[in-house]
Each structure stands twice: as C-alpha cells, then as structure tokens.
ZAMARGU-4260 file (C-alpha; in steps of 0.2 Angstrom, whole numbers, plus 5000, padded with zeros to 4 digits):
<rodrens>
0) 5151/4983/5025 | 5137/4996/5019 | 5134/4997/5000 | 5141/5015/4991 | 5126/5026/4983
5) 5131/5020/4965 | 5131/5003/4972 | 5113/5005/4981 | 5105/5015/4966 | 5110/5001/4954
10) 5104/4988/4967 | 5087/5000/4968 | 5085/5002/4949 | 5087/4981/4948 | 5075/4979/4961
15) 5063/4989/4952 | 5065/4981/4933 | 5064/4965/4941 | 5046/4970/4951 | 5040/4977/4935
20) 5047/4962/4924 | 5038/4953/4937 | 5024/4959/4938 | 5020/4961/4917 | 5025/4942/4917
25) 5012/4936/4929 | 4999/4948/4918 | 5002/4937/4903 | 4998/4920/4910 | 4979/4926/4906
30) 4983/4932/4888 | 4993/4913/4885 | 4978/4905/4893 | 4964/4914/4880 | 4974/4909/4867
35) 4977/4889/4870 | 4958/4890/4871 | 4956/4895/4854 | 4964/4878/4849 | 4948/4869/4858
40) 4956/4864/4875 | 4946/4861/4890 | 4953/4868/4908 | 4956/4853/4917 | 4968/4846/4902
45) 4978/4865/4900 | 4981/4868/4917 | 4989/4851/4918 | 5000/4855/4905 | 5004/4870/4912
50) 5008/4861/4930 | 5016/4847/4922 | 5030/4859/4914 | 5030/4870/4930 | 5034/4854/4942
55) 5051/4851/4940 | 5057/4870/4941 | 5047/4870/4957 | 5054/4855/4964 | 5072/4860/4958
60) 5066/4877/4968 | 5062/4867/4985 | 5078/4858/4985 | 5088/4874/4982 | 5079/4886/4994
65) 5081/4870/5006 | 5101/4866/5006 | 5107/4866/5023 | 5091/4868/5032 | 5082/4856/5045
70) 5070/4841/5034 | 5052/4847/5035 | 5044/4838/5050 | 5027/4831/5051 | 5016/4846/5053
75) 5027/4853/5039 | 5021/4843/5026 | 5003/4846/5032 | 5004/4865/5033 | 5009/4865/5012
80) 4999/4852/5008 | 4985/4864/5014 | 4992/4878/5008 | 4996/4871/4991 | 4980/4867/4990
85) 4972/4881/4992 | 4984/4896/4984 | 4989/4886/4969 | 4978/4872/4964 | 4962/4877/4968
90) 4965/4897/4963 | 4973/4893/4946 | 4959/4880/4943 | 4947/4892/4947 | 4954/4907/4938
95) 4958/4894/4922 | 4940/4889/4922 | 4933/4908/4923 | 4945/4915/4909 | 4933/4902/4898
100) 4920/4915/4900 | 4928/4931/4904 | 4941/4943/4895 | 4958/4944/4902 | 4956/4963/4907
105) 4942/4959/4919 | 4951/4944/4926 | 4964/4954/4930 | 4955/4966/4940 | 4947/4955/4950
110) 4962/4944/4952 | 4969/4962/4962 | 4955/4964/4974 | 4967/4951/4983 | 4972/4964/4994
115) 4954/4969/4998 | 4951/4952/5001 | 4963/4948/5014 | 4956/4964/5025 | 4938/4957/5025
120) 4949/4939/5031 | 4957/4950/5043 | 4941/4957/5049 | 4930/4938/5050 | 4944/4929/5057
125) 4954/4941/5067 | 4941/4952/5073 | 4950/4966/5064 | 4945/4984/5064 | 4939/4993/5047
130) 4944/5011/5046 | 4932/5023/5038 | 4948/5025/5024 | 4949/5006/5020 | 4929/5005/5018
135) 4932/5018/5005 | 4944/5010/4996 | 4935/4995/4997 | 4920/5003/4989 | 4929/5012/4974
140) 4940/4995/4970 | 4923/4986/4970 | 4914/4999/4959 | 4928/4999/4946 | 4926/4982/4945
145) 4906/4984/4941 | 4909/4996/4930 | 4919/4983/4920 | 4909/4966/4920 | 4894/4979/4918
150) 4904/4983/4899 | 4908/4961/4898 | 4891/4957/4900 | 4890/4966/4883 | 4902/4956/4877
155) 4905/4941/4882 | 4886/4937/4887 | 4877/4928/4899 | 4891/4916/4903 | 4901/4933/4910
160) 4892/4929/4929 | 4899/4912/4930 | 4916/4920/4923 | 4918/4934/4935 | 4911/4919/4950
165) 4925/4908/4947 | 4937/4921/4944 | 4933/4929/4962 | 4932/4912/4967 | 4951/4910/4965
170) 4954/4928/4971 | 4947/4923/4987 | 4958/4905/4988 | 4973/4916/4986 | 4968/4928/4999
175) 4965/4912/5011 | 4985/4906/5007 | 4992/4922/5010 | 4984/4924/5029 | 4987/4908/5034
180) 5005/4907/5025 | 5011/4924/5035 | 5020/4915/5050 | 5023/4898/5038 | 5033/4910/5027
185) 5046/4917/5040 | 5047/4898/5046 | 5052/4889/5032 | 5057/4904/5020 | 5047/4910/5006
190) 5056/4902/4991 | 5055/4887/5001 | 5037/4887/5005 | 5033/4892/4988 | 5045/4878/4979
195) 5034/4865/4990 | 5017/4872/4991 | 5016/4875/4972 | 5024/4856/4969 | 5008/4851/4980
200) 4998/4861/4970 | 5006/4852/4951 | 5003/4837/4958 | 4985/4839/4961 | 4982/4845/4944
205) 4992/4831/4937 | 4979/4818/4947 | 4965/4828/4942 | 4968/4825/4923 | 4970/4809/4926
210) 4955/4804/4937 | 4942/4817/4927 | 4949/4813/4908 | 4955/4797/4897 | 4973/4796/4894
215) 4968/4802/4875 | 4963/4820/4880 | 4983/4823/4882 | 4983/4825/4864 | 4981/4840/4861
220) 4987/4855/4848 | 5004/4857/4846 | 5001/4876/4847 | 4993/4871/4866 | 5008/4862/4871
225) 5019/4879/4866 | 5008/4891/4876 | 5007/4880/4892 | 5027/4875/4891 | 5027/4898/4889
230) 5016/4898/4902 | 5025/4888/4916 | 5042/4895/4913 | 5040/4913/4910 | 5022/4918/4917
235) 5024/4906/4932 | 5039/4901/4938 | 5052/4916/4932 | 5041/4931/4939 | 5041/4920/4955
240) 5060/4922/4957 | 5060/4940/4950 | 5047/4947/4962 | 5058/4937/4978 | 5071/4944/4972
245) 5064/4962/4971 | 5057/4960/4987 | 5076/4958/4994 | 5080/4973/4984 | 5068/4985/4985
250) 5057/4978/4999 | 5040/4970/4998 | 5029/4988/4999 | 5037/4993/4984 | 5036/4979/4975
255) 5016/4977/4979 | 5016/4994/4972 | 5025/4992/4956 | 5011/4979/4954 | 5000/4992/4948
260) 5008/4989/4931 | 5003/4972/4931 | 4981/4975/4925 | 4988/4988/4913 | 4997/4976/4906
265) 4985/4965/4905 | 4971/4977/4896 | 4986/4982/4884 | 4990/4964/4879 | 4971/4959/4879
270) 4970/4973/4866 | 4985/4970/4855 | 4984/4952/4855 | 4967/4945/4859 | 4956/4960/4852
275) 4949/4962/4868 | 4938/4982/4869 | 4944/4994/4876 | 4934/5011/4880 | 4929/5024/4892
280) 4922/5012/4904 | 4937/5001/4904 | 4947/5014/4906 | 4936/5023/4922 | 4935/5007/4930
285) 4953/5002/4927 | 4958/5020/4936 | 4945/5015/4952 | 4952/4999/4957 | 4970/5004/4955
290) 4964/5019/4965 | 4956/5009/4977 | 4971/4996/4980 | 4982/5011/4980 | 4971/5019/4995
295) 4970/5005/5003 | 4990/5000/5004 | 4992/5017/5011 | 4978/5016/5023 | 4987/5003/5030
</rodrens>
C-alpha cells in the first residue's frame, strides 16, 4: 500500500527536520569541545570521556540493528576493526587534537571538504576521471578554505598550521572509511556497521587513556564531565539515528544537501558562545566552500 500525499508530505517535512536536526547536532560537537578545553583538559583524556559515554548507546545500537540477522563471521570483525579504526578513532582523535589550535568555524569547514576528499580517493585508487566541473569545485571549496585559516592565522597564531593539519588529517581518515565502507554498508546495514565500527572506535580511545595517561588524569572538571556526557548523546550518537533516519525519508542526496546548514551552524555557535570573529572573510570564504561542495554534488 502507497502512502497518500498528506501522509508523504508529513513523511517529507520529518525527513527534512531530522536531516537539519542532524546536521546542527553533529556542528556542536566542536563548540562542546572548545569549551571542555577551557577547563584545562588535554585531548587524549576528553575524547575518552566522550567515547566512554558514547560506548554503551553504540553497543546497544549493534545489538538492535543486528536482531535476527546472520553472527559477524571472521572477516567481519576485521573489516570494522579497520574501519572503526580509521573513521572514528583515528578522525575524532585527530580533529579533537586540531580544535586545540584552531576555532570551530574553520574546523568545520575543513571537516566538509570530505566530499572533495573522497573524489581525489576515487581518482588515486580507482583510476577515476575528474571532469573539468569537479576540478572547479574543488578549487573554489579549497580557496574558501584559504581564505579562512589566512584570517585564523590572525587569530589564533602560529599554532593555526598544526590546527588546520590535524583537522584535515581527520577529514582525510573519514574520507578513507566512507570508500572502503560503501559495499560493507549494503552487507551488514549501516546502523549495524556504524553501532560496531564506532564500538571499535570507543574502545580504542578507552585503551589510549589508559596506556598514554596515569589513572589520576581521569579527574577531571565536573564542567568537563557535563560537556563530554552532552557530547556523546546529543552531538554523537542522537544525529547518528536522525540523519539514518532522514536518509529512509527523504533519501541520502537530500540529506547531504541539507548538511549545508551544518558550518553555518557552526560559525553561528562559535560566535554566540565562544566569541569566535566573524567578518567579511569569514563570510566569503564560508559562501566558496558551500559553493564548492554544492558544485561538486551536482557535478556528480
């Protein structure tokens, strides 16, 4: 039995507050971070935090998404131990580390190259051809991002290079995840795949705390222990399940699209809350990589 229109358009209009809820949810993860790092906290110890709150909705996630459905074999557990690895342990790490050094707005815009990133994967591992369009849109994304970090080297200083490395470091990782997660994804499911690899990835930063800090460095602020619990529930894990399902509703090209709110977001927050700057630059850089990602989606 087909939907009705009123039915569809409710379904439509949900799909689209859940991509935008999504999407603004995932933007204050960076805001949460800066300020957990006004209470003197060092990366390795908040990002265990964070995991360590994150782990058991992720697990819980995994056991749902896999009721009824074939145990992982073998080559299973290998696949997200690689790919937890790699799109959420070593990318938040990374982008944790940079957001010491650099303000949420340019975080954010890096962090959306993603898309750019996974065409030049596409082209180095798949021999993939670049039309004129994408090199376009790849060159006005990247030149809204130099017009920013060119304004944060003003400041933040010096330290803004290392920032916008480790930042771009993590964009990259994520970009690795999603090509090699694309037939992994229709295998095992994506809420599956995610509950697992993201488990992997909680794990990891669990044992890193433990193996690169003493037991003492767990006490921390209470304030830190407020924003990383915030952290894992509604910038990690909830805009995980709202942006699945907005993808059911509304389909995954649409929802990628109604990402575009998601750096605004960000620069808003950083703004209001952090007292981030915010000028002409900003702004014309801001407009370049939106335009850029925009131009690329459709050129493709």
């Amino acid at each position: 039995m087909t939907q009705d229109g009123p039915s569809r358009g409710r379904s439509w209009g949900a799909g689209l507050a859940l991509a935008a809820a999504g999407s603004i949810a995932f933007s204050g993860k960076a805001i949460i971070v800066k300020l957990a790092y006004r209470h003197g906290v060092d990366a390795v110890t908040l990002i265990m935090y964070r995991m360590l709150f994150a782990l058991p909705l992720f697990l819980a996630l995994a056991w749902w998404a896999g009721r009824g459905k074939p145990a992982l074999a073998r080559r299973d557990l290998g696949v997200i131990a690689g790919l937890g690895f790699s799109g959420y342990y070593l990318a938040s790490f990374l982008d944790f580390a940079g957001l010491q050094y650099i303000s949420a707005s340019l975080e954010r815009l890096i962090l959306y190259l993603n898309p750019t990133l996974v065409l030049l994967l596409g082209v180095l591992l798949h021999g993939q051809r670049v039309r004129r369009r994408q090199l376009l849109a790849l060159a006005i994304s990247y030149a809204g991002v130099a017009l920013v970090f060119g304004h944060e080297l003003e400041f933040s200083g010096a330290h803004s290079a290392l920032g916008a490395v480790l930042v771009f470091g993590s964009a990259v990782s994520y970009a690795v995840y999603l090509v090699a997660s694309g037939k992994e994804v229709q295998r095992l499911g994506a809420a599956r795949l995610t509950g697992w690899a993201t488990s992997v990835a909680c794990g990891l930063c669990i044992a890193q705390f433990l193996l690169l800090r003493p037991l003492s460095a767990a006490a921390v602020a209470p304030a830190v222990l407020g924003l990383s619990l915030l952290n894992a529930t509604l910038c990690t894990f909830a805009p995980v399940l709202m942006v699945m399902l907005a993808i059911e509703r509304v389909g995954a090209t649409v929802t990628a699209q109604t990402g575009l709110i998601g750096p605004l977001a960000t620069i808003l927050m950083g703004v209001a809350i952090l007292g981030e700057p915010f000028n002409a630059w900003i702004m014309a850089g801001t407009i370049a990589v939106l335009a850029g990602v925009w131009l690329l989606a459709r050129s493709r």
